[in-house]
C-alpha positions in Angstrom: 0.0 0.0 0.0 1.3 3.4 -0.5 2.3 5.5 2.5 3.1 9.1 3.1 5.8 10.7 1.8 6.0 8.3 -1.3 4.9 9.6 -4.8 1.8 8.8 -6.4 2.0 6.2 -9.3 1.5 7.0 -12.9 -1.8 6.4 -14.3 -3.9 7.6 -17.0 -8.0 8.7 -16.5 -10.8 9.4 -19.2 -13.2 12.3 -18.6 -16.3 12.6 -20.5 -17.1 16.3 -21.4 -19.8 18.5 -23.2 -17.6 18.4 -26.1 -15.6 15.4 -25.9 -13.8 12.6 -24.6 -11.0 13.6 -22.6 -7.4 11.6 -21.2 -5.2 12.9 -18.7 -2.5 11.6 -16.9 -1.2 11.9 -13.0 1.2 14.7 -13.8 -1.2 17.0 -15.1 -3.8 16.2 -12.7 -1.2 16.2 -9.7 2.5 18.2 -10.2 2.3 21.3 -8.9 -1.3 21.3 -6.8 -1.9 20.6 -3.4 -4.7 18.1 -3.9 -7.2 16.1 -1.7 -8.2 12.6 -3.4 -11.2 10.4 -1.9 -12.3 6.9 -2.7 -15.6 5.5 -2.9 -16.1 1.5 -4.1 -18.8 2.9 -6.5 -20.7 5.4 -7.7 -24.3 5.4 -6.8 -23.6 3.1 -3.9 -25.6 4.1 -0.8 -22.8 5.3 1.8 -20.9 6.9 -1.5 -23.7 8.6 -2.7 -26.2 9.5 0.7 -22.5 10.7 2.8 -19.2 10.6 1.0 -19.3 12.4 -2.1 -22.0 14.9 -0.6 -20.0 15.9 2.3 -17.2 16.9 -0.4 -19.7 18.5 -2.5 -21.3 21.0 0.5 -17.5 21.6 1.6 -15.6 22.2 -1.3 -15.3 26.1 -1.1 -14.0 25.4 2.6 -11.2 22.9 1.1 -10.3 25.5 -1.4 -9.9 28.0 1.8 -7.4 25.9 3.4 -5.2 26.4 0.0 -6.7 23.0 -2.2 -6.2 23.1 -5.5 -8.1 20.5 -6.6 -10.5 17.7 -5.4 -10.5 14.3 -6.8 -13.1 11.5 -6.1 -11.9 7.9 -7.6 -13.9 5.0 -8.3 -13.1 2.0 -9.9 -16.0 2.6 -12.5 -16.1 3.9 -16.3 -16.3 7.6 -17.0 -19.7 7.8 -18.3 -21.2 6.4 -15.1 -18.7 9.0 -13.0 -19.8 11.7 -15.3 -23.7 10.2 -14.4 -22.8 10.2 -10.8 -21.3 13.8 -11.0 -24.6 15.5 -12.8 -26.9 13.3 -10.3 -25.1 14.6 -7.0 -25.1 18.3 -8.4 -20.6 17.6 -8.0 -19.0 20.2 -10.0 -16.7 21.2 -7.8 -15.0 17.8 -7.8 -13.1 16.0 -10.9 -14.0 12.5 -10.7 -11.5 9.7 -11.6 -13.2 7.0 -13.5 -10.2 4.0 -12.9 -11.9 1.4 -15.5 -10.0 -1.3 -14.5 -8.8 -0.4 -11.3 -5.4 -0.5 -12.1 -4.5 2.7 -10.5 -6.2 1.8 -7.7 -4.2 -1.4 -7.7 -1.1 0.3 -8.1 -2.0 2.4 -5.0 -2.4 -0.8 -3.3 -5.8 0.2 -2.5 -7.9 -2.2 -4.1 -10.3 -5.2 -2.7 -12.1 -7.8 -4.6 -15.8 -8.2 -4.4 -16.1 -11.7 -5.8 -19.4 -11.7 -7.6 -21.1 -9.0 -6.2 -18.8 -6.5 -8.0 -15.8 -7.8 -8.7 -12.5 -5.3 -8.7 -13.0 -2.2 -6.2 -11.3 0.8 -4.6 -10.9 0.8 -0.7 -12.8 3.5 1.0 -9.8 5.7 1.4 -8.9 9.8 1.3 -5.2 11.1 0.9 -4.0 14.4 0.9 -1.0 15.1 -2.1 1.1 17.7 -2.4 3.0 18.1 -5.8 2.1 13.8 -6.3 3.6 13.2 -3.4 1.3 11.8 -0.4 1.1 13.6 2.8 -1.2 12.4 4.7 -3.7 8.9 4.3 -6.7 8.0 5.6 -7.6 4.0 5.2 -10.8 2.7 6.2 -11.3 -0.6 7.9 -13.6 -2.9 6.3 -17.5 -1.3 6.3 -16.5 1.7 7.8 -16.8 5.3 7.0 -15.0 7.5 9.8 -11.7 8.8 8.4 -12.2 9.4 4.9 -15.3 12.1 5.1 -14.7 15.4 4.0 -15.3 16.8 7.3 -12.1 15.0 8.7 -10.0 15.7 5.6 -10.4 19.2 6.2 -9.9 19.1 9.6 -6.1 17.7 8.9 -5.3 20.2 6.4 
């Protein structure tokens, strides 16, 4: 698993836009920003989308207070269900990471597997990276949703 004070890996991520369809990699979503990443196991999953992503979304001018550049919420899910999930939960404010097939998240060392109920999935997880590098992490333990919510992110910034 990655720990604090190493770099992120590199990774590529597809955004779906108004006008297109859209690639970019970790150093242009990461060098130079001071960055707060959160991770969900999937979009339109009931904790994800009743606390974790709306906590984010009613906070975000707060994070950008504190000197954020940039929130990211990952999911182990394609783009156009992201950019679904996005529009549904009224998220502009965040860039969502659609990580197809979770191979960023597995390079993290953040991934669990689902079996059948959903195969390949991120951790619930939140870090805190400044210039790709991670400075603080915040893993969940299995089922739980205490130390990756927006309202304890910004509390350790």
């Amino acid at each position: 698993m990655i720990t604090v004070g190493q770099s992120l890996p590199a990774g590529e991520f597809t955004f779906i836009t108004a006008e297109d369809k859209q690639v970019k990699d970790t150093q242009a979503l990461f060098t130079g920003k001071r960055v707060v990443l959160f991770a969900v196991p999937g979009a339109f999953t009931p904790t994800c989308s009743n606390a974790h992503l709306p906590g984010y979304v009613v906070l975000a001018d707060e994070f950008k207070a504190k000197g954020v550049d940039a929130l990211y919420c990952l999911s182990v899910n394609d783009a156009f269900v992201m950019k679904a999930w996005q529009a549904a939960q009224n998220a502009d404010a965040i860039t969502m990471l659609a990580d197809g097939d979770g191979s960023w998240t597995q390079a993290l060392g953040l991934a669990k597997e689902t079996g059948a109920f959903g195969g390949l999935r991120a951790q619930r997880f939140a870090l805190i990276a400044n210039d790709g590098v991670v400075e603080q992490l915040f893993v969940e333990a299995p089922g739980k949703f205490e130390v990756s919510d927006a309202q304890s992110l910004l509390a350790a910034l």
